[in-house]
C-alpha positions in Angstrom: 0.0 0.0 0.0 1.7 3.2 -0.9 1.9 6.0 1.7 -0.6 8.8 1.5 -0.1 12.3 3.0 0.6 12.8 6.5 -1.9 15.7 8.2 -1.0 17.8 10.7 -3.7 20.0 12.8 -3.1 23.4 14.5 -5.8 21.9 16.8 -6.4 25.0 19.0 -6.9 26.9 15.6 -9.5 24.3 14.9 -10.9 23.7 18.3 -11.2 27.8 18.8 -13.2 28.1 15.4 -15.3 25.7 16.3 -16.4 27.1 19.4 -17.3 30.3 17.4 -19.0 28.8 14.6 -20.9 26.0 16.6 -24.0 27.8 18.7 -23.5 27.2 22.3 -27.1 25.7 22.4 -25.3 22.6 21.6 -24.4 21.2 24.9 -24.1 17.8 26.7 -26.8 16.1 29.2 -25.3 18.2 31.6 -26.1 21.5 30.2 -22.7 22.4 29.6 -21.7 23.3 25.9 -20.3 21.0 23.7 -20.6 23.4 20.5 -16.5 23.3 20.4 -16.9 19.5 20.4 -19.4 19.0 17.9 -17.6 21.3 15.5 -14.2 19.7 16.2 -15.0 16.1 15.7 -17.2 17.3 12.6 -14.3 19.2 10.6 -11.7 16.7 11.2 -13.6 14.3 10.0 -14.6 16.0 6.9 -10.9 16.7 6.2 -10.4 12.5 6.7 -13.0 12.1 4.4 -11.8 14.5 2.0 -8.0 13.7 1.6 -7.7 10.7 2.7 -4.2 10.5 4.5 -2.5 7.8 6.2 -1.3 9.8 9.2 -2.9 12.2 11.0 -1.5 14.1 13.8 -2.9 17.3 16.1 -0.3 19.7 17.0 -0.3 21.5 20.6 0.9 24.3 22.4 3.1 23.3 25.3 3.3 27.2 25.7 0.9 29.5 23.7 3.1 32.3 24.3 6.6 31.3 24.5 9.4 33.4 26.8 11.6 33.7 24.2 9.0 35.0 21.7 8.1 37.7 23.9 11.6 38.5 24.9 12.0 39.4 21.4 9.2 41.3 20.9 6.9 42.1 24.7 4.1 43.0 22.6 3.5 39.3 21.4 0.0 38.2 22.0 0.4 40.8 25.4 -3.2 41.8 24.3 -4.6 38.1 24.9 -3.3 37.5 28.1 -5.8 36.8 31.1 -6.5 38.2 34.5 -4.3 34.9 35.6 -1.5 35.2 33.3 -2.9 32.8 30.7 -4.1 32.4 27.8 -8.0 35.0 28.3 -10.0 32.1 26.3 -13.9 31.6 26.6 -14.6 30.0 30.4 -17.0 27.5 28.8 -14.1 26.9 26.1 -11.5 25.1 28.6 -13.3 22.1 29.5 -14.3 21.1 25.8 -10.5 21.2 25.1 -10.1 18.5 28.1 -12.6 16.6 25.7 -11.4 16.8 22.7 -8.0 15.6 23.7 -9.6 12.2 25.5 -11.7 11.7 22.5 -8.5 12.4 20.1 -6.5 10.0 22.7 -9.7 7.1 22.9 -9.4 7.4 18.7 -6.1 6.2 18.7 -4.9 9.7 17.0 -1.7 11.3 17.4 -1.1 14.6 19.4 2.4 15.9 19.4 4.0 19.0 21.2 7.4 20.3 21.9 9.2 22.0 25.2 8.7 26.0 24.6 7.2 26.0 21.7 3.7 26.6 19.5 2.2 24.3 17.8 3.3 26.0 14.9 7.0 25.6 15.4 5.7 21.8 16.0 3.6 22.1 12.5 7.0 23.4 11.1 9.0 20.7 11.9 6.3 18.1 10.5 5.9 20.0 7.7 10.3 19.3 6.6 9.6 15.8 6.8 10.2 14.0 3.0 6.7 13.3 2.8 3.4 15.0 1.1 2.2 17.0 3.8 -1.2 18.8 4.5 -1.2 21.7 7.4 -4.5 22.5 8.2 -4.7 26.0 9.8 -7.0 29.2 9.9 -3.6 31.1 11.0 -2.2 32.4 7.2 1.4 33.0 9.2 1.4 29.0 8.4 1.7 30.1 4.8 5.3 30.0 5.0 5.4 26.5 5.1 3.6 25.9 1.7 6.6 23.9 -0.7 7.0 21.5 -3.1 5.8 18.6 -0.6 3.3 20.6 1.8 0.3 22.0 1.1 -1.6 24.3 3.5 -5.1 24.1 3.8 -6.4 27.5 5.1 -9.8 27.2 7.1 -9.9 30.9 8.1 -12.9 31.8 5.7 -14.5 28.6 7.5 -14.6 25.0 6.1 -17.1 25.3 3.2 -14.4 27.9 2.1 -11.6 26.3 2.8 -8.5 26.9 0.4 -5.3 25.0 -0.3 -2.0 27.5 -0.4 0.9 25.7 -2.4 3.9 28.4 -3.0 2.1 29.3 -6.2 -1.4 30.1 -4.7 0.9 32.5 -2.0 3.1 34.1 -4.5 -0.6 35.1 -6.3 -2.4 35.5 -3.6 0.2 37.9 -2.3 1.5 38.9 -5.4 5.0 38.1 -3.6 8.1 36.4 -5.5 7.4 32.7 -6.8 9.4 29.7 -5.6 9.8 26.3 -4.7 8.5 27.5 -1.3 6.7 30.6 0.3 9.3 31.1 3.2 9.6 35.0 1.8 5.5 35.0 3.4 7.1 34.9 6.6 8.8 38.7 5.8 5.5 39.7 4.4 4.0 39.5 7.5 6.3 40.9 9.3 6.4 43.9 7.4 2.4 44.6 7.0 2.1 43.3 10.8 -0.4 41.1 12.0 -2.7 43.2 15.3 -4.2 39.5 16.4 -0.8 38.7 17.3 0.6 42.2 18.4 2.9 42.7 15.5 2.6 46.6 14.9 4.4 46.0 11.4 6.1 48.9 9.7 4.2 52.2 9.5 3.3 53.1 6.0 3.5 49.6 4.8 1.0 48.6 3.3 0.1 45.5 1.6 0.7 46.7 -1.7 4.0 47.9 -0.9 5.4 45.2 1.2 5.0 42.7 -1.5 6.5 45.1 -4.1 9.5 45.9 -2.0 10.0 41.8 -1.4 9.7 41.5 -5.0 12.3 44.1 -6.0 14.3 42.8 -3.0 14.1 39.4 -2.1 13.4 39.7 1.8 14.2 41.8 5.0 17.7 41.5 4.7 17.6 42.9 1.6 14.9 45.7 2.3 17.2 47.1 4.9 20.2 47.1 3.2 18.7 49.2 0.5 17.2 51.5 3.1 20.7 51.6 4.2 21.7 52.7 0.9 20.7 56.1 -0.3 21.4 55.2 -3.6 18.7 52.2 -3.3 15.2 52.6 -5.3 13.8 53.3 -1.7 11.6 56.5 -1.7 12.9 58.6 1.0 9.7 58.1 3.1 10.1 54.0 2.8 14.0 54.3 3.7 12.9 56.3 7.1 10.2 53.3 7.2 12.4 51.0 7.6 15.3 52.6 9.5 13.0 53.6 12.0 11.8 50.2 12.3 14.9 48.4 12.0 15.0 46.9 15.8 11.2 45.8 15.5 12.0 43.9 12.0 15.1 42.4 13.6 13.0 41.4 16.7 9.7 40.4 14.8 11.3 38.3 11.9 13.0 36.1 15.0 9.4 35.5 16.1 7.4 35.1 13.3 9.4 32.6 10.7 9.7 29.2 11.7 12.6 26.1 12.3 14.9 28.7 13.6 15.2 27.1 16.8 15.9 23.7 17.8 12.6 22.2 18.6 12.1 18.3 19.1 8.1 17.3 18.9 7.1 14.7 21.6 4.6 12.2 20.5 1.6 10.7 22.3 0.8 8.1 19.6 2.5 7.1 16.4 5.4 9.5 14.7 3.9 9.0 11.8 0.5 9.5 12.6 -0.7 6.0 12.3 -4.0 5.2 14.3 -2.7 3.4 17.7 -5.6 1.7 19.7 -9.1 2.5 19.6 -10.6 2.6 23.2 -14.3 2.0 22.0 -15.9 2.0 25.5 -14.0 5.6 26.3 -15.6 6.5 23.0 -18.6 5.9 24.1 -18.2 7.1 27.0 -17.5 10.5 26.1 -19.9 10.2 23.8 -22.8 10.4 26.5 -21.1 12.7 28.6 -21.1 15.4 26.1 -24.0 14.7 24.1 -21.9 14.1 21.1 -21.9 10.3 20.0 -23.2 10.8 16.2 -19.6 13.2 15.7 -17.3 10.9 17.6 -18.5 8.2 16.2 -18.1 9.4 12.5 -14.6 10.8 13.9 -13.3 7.2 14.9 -15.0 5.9 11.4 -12.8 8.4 9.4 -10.1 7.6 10.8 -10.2 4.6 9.9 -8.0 5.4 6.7 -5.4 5.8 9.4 -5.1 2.2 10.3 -1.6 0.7 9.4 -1.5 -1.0 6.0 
């Protein structure tokens, strides 16, 4: 049996839309919502049934705002931070996380995370394996990791919208420099800045102009070094631009592109995203504490194209 793509979830991407597309009406014998639940079992298993890969595994955070991301740049995220320090998430939210991970767990699918990292910079390392690779995210900072073997499918617009990103689709999309890869995506968003993440970007630059200057100059290095230059194409308001915001580019590129640092993914299940043991009974279990059974159980039937061969 030849080996089909391996997919990799940024879960709490999926698990957070969910909660806001699902009504909260939807809740267990209990009372308590399971609208996160519902909508998390559903879309995974709509993306089982629609590419049909032979690993699956669900990216975590081990730490959704890292230390050394914020000693880079303070204003990571700093607007998302809760009255206790973490993450300031929906109360009814937390609980249908614990959930999803026993009913991911019960399915036999794989959830990896690494020591001081995202689940991006775990989606990153997945995504450099020598394998056809599918990153399903609603964050377009993932774009980056579009190449020649990994395609990202974008959920941001919702599922019925969803969108696959290979380096073409970014370069057009974008209308940034084509390549074998869409690293340069990374620089984009740095530059036009990114307020749901607290990246101020560079004042003045737009869109429009970031991708033109990447165009004409490959990437930041290269932007600042023509800034530098005051024989450079740089209008004189862009080369103030940029000088001015030469600390926050140097700070903000460090936190923004990916596999610069050495992270190491740990595993609960299968490296490869094989289905490990099915635990029918928790299944069912959970099932009937949160109301849920029809989506768990047509979860744990997709994912059946996980099985080893």
């Amino acid at each position: 049996m030849s080996q089909g793509p391996l997919m990799v979830l940024d879960s709490a991407g999926l698990w957070f839309r969910a909660f806001h597309s699902v009504p909260e009406k939807i809740t267990g014998p209990d009372g308590a919502p399971a609208n996160a639940v519902r909508g998390f079992c559903d879309m995974v298993s709509v993306l089982l049934e629609e590419y049909s890969p032979t690993g699956l595994v669900a990216a975590l955070d081990r730490e959704w705002r890292p230390d050394w991301r914020v000693e880079l740049l303070p204003s990571y995220k700093a607007h998302r931070v809760g009255d206790d320090g973490g993450e300031d998430a929906p109360a009814s939210l937390h609980p249908q996380v614990g959930a999803i991970r026993e009913i991911l767990t019960a399915a036999g699918i794989t959830q990896a995370s690494a020591a001081d990292a995202e689940a991006d910079d775990v989606l990153a390392e997945l995504a450099a394996r020598d394998r056809e690779v599918l990153v399903v995210t609603g964050d377009r900072d993932l774009f980056q990791l579009a190449s020649a073997t990994t395609t990202v499918v974008y959920v941001g617009a919702g599922m019925r919208k969803r969108l696959a990103y290979t380096p073409e689709v970014v370069a057009e999309r974008f209308d940034l420099p084509a390549g074998d890869d869409a690293r340069v995506y990374a620089d984009y968003a740095v530059l036009v800045g990114d307020a749901s993440d607290g990246l101020p970007g560079v004042a003045g630059i737009g869109t429009k102009t970031a991708a033109s200057l990447l165009r004409e100059y490959a990437d930041l290095d290269g932007i600042v070094a023509a800034a530098e230059d005051e024989g450079s194409g740089l209008s004189a308001r862009q080369r103030t631009a940029v000088l001015e915001a030469a600390d926050y580019l140097a700070a903000a590129r460090g936190v923004v592109r990916l596999r610069t640092r050495g992270i190491e993914p740990e595993f609960e299940g299968d490296v490869d995203g094989r289905r490990g043991r099915v635990d029918r009974e928790k299944l069912d279990l959970l099932g009937e504490a949160t109301g849920q059974t029809r989506a768990i159980g047509r979860l744990e039937k997709a994912a059946s194209v996980l099985d080893p061969a």
